[in-house]
C-alpha positions, 0 to 999 in steps of 0.5 A: 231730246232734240227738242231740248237741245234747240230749246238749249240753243235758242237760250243760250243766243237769247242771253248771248245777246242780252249781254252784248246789249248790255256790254254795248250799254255800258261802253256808251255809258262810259264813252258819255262820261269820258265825253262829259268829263273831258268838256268840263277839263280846267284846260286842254294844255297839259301841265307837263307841255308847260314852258312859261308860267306867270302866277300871281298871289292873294298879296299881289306878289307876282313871279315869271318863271321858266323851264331851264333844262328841264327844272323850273327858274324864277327868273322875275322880279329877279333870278330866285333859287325855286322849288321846281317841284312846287312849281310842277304841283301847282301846275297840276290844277291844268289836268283837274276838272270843274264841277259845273259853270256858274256863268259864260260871261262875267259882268260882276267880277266882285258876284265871285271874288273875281275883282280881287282874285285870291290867285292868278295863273297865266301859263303856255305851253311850248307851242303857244298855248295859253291859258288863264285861271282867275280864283276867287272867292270860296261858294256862299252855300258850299265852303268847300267849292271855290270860283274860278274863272277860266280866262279874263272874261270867264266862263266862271266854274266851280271846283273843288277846294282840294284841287286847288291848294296848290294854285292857292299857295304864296309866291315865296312857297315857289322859291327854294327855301334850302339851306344848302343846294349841293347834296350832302352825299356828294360832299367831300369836305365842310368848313365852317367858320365862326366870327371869331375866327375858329375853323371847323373843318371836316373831310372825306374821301369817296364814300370813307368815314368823315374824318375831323382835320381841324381844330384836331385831327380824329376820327369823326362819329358816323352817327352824331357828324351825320345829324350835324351834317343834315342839320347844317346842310338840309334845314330849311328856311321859313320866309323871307325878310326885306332886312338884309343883315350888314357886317360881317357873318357870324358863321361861314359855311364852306361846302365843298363837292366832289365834283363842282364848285365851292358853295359858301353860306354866309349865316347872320345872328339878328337878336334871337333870329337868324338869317342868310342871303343868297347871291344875287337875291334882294332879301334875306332867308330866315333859318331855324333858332335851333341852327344857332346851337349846331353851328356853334357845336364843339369839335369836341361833341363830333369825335368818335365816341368809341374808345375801342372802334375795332372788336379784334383788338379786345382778344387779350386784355391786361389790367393795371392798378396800384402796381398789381396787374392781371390778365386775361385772353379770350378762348373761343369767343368767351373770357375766363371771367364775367368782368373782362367781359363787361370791360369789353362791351364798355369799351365798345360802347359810345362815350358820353362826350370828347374831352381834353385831360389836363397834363400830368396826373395819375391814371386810376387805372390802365388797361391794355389792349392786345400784346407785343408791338401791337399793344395799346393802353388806355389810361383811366382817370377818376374824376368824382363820379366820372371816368375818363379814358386816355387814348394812345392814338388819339388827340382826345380823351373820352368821358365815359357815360354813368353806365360804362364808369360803373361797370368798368368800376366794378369789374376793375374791383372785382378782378383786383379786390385787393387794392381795387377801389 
């Protein structure tokens, strides 16, 4: 039994020391590879200590860029509005690692593409140091390795495509192609202007709903004044163009914060393209096509679609048609009637479209809302297959979708079939 326990022993500090070699092997094995991955480092400044960029592209367009509080600036060959946040991708290629060196030195620039480079960085760092990276061609027996030169002379290395897309961007892909700089979320009222003259002009207060103040005064669509918002303010343009347009816009856009200063974006139509310029900028930003058809939107298109935006309103309903009424209250959540509630859900419903109802005319039928001082009636008016819908409190008046004009066309039926139609 003794003999046993110190066979025990001597097993159990045989296979103790078995794993401290190995433990003691595969630290080394990791501290080598953390040695050879750090000599093959495209640099030793980190992209985050970066203060100062130069980049050159395959075109020749070159740019200087700098850190102002803590956001990148081009600030030649003039002051452009930039991408701070491709600039920081770009500069992501300093923390890569090369795969081999090709050459220490290099005596044939144009053996790597190097005599035309595709891109060229010259970056430093807030304590004065810098690097250079030259990229030249793509290898000629592998398409997904590239040379790149770390310095004017070399070393030449080879590194991996995917590492530096972003080094082999254009030099317009750093300057901020936005529409809009003020954030939508803090805006608190937009205009916009056309050539002719007519004004669009849309306001809030805080976090409140958008509210149309002009041509009209209404309540704006949360759903459609948010995609004409995102649409005016957060598309993007798609390159730049020499041609800077002459005369006057044919939209101004005013934004207006709730802190800061007005942002005006003056918006040319040239032919089928159109364009903007930027204060203090020599050339001009082409926008999308589809911009065109938001920006001429009709006031009409942005009210609120709901001819009943409040649910408590709908508790009593009376109906009117040919000088025969009927009505009803609602008890418990349910109506006395399937056709009161299909008048209710209609109304509820989004309309299909704003419109303005010529003077004069008699309503098809009217239905009224709520009873005493509270009451409210909104007037139907049949126009061949549509239904239209006055409101009392409103500027406008609703075209109703097919869907709500049949419906509402039924149940007005079947609540008066006497004279219903």
């Amino acid at each position: 039994m003794s003999k046993g326990w110190r066979n025990n022993l001597v097993l159990a500090g045989i296979l103790a020391l078995a794993a401290g070699g190995l433990w003691y092997q595969e630290s080394r094995d990791q501290a080598k590879e953390a040695a050879d991955k750090e000599s093959r480092a495209v640099s030793s400044l980190r992209a985050e200590t970066i203060a100062s960029v130069n980049f050159r592209d395959g075109s020749g367009q070159e740019l200087t860029l700098a850190q102002e509080e803590g956001q990148w600036q081009i600030t030649a060959p003039a002051k452009l509005r930039t991408n701070s946040e491709a600039v920081k991708s770009m500069l992501e290629v300093l923390n890569k690692t090369y795969e081999k060196k090709s050459v220490d030195t290099i005596t044939d620039p144009a053996a790597f593409g190097l005599d035309a480079p595709t891109a060229r960085l010259q970056v430093q760092d807030r304590a004065g140091g810098s690097r250079l990276l030259l990229a030249g061609n793509t290898a000629p027996a592998n398409a997904q390795k590239r040379y790149v030169s770390l310095g004017e002379k070399g070393p030449v290395v080879l590194m991996a495509n995917s590492d530096l897309t972003n080094l082999l961007k254009k030099s317009e892909e750093l300057r901020d192609k936005r529409i809009a700089r003020t954030d939508a979320t803090r805006l608190t009222r937009i205009q916009r202007i056309q050539k002719s003259g007519e004004t669009l002009l849309l306001s809030r207060e805080k976090e409140e709903s958008w509210r149309i103040e002009a041509p009209l005064k209404d309540r704006a669509d949360g759903n459609r004044i948010s995609a004409w918002i995102f649409a005016v303010t957060g598309s993007q343009g798609s390159t730049f163009q020499q041609a800077r347009p002459q005369g006057d816009p044919d939209w101004r856009v005013e934004l207006t914060p709730a802190q800061g200063e007005v942002e005006s974006i003056p918006i040319w139509r040239a032919g089928t393209t159109l364009v903007t310029v930027r204060s203090g900028e020599p050339d001009a930003l082409i926008l999308p096509q589809y911009l065109a058809e938001e920006l001429d939107k009709n006031p009409l298109e942005l009210v609120d679609m709901r001819p009943v935006a409040d649910k408590s309103d709908l508790a009593t309903l009376k109906l009117d048609q040919h000088g025969q009424s009927v009505n009803a209250e609602k008890k418990e959540g349910k109506w006395p009637r399937n056709e009161w509630a299909d008048l209710e859900e209609m109304l509820m419903r989004d309309a299909q479209r704003g419109v303005v109802l010529p003077a004069g005319g008699t309503p098809w039928a009217t239905i009224t809302l709520g009873a005493g001082d509270k009451a409210r009636t909104l007037a139907l008016f049949q126009e061949e297959q549509s239904l239209r819908v006055s409101l009392p409190d409103r500027p406008v008046a609703l075209e109703l979708t097919p869907l709500q004009a049949e419906t509402i066309q039924k149940a007005v039926t079947g609540l008066l079939p006497a004279k219903g139609s």
